[in-house]
KOLMITOR-478211 format. One record per residue (C-alpha): residue number from 1; x, y, z; residue in one letter. Coordinates in nm, 3 decimals. Example, Ala and Ser with C-alpha at 12.3 -4.5 7.8 and 13.67 -1.06 7.14 Angstrom:
1 | 1.230 | -0.450 | 0.780 | a
2 | 1.367 | -0.106 | 0.714 | s
This chain:
1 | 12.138 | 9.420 | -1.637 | x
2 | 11.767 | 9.398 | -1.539 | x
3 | 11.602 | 9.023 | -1.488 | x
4 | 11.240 | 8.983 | -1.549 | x
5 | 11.056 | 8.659 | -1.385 | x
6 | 11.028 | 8.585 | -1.013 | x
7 | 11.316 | 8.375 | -0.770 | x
8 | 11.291 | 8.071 | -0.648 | x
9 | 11.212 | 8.198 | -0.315 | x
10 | 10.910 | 8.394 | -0.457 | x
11 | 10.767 | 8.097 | -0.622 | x
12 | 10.799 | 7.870 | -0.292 | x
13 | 10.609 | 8.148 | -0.068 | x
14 | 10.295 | 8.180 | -0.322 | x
15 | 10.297 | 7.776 | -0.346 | x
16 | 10.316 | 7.790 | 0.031 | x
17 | 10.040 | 8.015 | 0.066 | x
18 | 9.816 | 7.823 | -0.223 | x
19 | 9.881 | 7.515 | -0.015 | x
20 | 9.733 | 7.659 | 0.324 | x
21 | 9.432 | 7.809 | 0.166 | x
22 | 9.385 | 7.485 | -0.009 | x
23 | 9.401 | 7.330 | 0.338 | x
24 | 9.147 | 7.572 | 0.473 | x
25 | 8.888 | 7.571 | 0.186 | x
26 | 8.903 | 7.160 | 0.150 | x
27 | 8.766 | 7.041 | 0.442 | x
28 | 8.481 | 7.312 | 0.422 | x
29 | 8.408 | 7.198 | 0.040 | x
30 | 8.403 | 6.831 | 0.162 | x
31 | 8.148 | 6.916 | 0.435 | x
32 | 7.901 | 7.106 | 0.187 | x
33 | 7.905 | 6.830 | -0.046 | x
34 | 7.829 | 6.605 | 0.263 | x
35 | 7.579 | 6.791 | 0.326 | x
36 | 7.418 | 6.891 | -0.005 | x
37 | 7.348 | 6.501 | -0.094 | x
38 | 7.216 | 6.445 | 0.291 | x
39 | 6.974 | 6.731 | 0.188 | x
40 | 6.907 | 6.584 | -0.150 | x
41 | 6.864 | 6.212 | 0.021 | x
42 | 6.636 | 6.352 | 0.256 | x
43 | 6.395 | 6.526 | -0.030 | x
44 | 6.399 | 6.172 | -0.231 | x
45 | 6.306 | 5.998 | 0.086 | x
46 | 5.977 | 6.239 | 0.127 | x
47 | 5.877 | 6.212 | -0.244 | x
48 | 5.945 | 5.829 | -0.209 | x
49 | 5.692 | 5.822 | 0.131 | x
50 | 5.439 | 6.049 | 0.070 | x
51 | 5.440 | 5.796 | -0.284 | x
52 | 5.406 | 5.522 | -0.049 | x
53 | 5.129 | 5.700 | 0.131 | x
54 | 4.923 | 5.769 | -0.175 | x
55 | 4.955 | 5.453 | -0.336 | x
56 | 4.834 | 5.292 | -0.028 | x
57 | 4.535 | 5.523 | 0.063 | x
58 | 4.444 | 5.482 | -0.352 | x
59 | 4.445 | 5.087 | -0.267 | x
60 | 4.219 | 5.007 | 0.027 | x
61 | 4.548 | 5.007 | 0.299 | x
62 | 4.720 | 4.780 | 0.105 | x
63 | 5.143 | 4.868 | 0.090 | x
64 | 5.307 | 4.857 | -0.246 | x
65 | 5.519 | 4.520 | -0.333 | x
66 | 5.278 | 4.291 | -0.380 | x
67 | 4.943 | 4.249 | -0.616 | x
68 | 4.672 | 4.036 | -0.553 | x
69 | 4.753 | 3.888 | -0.219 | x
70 | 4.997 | 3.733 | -0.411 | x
71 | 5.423 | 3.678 | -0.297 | x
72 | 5.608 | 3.964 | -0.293 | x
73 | 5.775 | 3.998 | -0.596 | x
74 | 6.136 | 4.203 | -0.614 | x
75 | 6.078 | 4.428 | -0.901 | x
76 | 5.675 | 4.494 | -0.860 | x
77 | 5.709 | 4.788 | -0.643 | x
78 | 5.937 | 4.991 | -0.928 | x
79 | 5.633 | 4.861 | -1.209 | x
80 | 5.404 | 5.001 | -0.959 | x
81 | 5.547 | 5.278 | -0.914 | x
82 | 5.648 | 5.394 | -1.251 | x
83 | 5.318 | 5.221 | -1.414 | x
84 | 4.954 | 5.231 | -1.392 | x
85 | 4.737 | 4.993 | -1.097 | x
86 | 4.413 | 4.829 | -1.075 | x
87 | 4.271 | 4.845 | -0.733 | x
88 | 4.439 | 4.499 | -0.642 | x
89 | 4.799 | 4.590 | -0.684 | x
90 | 4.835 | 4.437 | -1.041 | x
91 | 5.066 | 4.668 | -1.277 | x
92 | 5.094 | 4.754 | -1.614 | x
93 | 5.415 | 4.933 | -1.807 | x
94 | 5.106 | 5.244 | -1.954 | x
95 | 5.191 | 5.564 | -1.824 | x
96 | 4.784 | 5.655 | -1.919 | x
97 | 4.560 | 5.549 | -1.699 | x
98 | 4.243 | 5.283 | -1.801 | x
99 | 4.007 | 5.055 | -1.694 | x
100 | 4.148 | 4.869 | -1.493 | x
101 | 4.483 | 5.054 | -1.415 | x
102 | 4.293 | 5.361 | -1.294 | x
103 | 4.585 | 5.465 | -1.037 | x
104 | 4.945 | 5.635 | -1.072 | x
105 | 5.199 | 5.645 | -1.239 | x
106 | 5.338 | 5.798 | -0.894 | x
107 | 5.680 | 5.863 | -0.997 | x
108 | 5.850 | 5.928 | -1.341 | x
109 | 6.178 | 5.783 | -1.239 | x
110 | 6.264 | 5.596 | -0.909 | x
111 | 6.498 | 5.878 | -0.760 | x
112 | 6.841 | 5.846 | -0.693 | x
113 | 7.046 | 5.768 | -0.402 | x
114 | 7.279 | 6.054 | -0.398 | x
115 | 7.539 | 5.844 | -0.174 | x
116 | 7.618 | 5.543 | -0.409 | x
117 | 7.398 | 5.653 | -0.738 | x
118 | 7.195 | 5.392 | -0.731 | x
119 | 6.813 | 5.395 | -0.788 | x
120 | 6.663 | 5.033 | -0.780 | x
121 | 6.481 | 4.933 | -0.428 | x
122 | 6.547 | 4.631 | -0.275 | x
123 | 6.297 | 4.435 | -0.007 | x
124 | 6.463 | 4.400 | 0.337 | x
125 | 6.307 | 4.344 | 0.696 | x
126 | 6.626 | 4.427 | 0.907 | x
127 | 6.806 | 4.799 | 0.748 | x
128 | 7.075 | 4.784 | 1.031 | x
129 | 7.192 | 4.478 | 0.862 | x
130 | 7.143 | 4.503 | 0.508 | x
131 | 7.218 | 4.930 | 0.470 | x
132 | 7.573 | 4.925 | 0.219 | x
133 | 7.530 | 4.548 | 0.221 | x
134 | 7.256 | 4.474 | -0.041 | x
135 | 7.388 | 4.706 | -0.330 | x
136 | 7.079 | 4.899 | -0.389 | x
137 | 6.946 | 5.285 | -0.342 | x
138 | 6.661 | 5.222 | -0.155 | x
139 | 6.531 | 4.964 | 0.101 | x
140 | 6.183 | 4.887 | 0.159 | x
141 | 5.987 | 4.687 | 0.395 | x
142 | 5.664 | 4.566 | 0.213 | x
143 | 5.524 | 4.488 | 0.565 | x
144 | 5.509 | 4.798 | 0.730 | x
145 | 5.568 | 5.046 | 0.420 | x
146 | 5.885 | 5.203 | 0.564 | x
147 | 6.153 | 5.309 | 0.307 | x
148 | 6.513 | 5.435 | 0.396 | x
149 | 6.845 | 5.538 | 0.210 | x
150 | 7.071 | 5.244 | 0.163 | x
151 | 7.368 | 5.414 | 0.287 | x
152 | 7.585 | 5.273 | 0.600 | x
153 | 7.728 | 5.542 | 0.819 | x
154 | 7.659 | 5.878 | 0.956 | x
155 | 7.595 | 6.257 | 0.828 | x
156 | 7.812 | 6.558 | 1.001 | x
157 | 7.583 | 6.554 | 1.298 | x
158 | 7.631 | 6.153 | 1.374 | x
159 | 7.266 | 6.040 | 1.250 | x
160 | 7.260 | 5.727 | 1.068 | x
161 | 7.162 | 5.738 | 0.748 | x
162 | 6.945 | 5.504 | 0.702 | x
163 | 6.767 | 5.652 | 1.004 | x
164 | 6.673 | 5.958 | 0.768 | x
């Protein structure tokens, strides 16, 4: 009599052989997706400068965070940003620019940190200390302009991320 299906010796070499090209092909899939949101952090950092850079040549040197010599205020830079400006850093919500919000918007949506998914931007002066702290994409330094990913470690090739 003739028996159709495989042993149980069959099976256990194919699941044996699945098993050590999962092994292989893991590690290699975890590195390109390492590496695929480093690239994508890196892009939303450049769009998120060369913002910064605008926005400040558009407003007589001065940074974005704060209007009107006024205190910093935590969610101005995002209404900047995503809004119109009058030459002094005040904001409003209009996507169209007018008299006096002649400038921006400079961004349709804050981007994404690809690391922790978060997009808001939070003011710090010290990123060693605050980077996966302060839950936040972004942090910004309203006194010097500089922006980095809010992201604590290191990429395959040991640079910090929130050196990027």
């Amino acid at each position: 009599m003739r028996r159709n299906g495989f042993t149980l010796v069959e099976l256990m070499i194919v699941v044996a052989i699945l098993g050590i090209l999962g092994a292989i092909v893991f590690p290699t899939y975890q590195s390109n997706a390492a590496e695929a949101k480093a690239s994508s952090a890196k892009s939303n950092l450049s769009i998120l400068r060369t913002q910064i850079e605008l926005y400040k040549m558009q407003h007589n040197g001065a940074l974005p965070g704060s209007a009107m010599g006024g205190p910093i205020a935590e969610g101005l830079l995002p209404e900047q940003f995503l809004g119109t400006t009058a030459i002094d850093g005040d904001s409003s919500p209009s996507k169209t620019p007018s008299d006096p919000y002649l400038y921006g918007p400079y961004l349709r949506t804050i981007p994404t940190n690809p690391f922790n998914s978060e997009s808001n931007i939070k003011y710090s002066t010290d990123f060693a200390t605050d980077a996966g702290v302060v839950v936040s994409g972004w942090l910004y330094n309203t006194a010097t302009g500089e922006i980095c990913l809010n992201y604590p470690g290191t990429d395959t090739e040991g640079v910090a991320y929130i050196s990027y």
